[in-house]
C-alpha positions in Angstrom: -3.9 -23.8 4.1 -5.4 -24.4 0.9 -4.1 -26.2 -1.8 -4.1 -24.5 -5.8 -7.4 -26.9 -6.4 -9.4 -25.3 -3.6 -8.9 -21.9 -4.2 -9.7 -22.6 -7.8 -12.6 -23.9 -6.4 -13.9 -21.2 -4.6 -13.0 -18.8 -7.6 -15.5 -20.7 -9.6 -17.8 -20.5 -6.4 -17.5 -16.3 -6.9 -17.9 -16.4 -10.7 -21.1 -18.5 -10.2 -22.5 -15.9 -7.5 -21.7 -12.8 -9.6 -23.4 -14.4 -12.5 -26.7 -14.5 -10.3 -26.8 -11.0 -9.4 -27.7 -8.3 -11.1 -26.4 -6.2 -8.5 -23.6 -3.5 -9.9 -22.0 -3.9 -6.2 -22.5 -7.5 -6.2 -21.1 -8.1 -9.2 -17.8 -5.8 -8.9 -17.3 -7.7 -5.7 -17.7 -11.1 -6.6 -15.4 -10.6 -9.8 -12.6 -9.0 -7.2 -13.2 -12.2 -5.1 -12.7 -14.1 -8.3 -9.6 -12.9 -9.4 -8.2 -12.8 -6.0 -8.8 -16.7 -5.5 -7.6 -17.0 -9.1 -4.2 -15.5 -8.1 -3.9 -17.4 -5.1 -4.4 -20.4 -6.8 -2.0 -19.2 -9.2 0.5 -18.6 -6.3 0.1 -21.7 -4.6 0.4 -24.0 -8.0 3.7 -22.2 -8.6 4.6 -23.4 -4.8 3.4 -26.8 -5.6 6.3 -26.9 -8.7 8.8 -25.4 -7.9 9.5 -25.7 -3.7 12.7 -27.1 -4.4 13.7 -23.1 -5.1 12.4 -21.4 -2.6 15.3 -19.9 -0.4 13.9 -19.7 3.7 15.4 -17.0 6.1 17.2 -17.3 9.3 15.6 -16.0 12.5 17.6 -14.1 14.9 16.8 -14.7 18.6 14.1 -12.1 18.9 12.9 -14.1 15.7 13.6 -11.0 13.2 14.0 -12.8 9.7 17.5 -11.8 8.5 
């Protein structure tokens, strides 16, 4: 798994290849890769600060989250 710094990382590695294309396709896709990392990055910082509240599930025998 990555860690918040990583996929921040390789949201700056997008930005950087969009900026080299002039590619309409390229572009859009890099940018949607951008914000994705961006997101997950986003995600996983929240993870990193506040773990203490996240609530797990219980697993049933047939391992069924309940």
């Amino acid at each position: 798994m990555f860690n918040s710094g990583q996929y921040r990382a390789k949201a700056a590695e997008y930005k950087a290849h969009g900026q080299k294309t002039d590619n309409p396709n390229e572009v859009r896709e890099f940018r949607h890769l951008e914000r994705t990392f961006s997101e997950m990055a986003d995600n996983e910082e929240w993870v990193e600060h506040n773990h203490d509240k996240i609530v797990l599930g219980t697993t049933n025998d047939q391992g069924v989250v309940g």
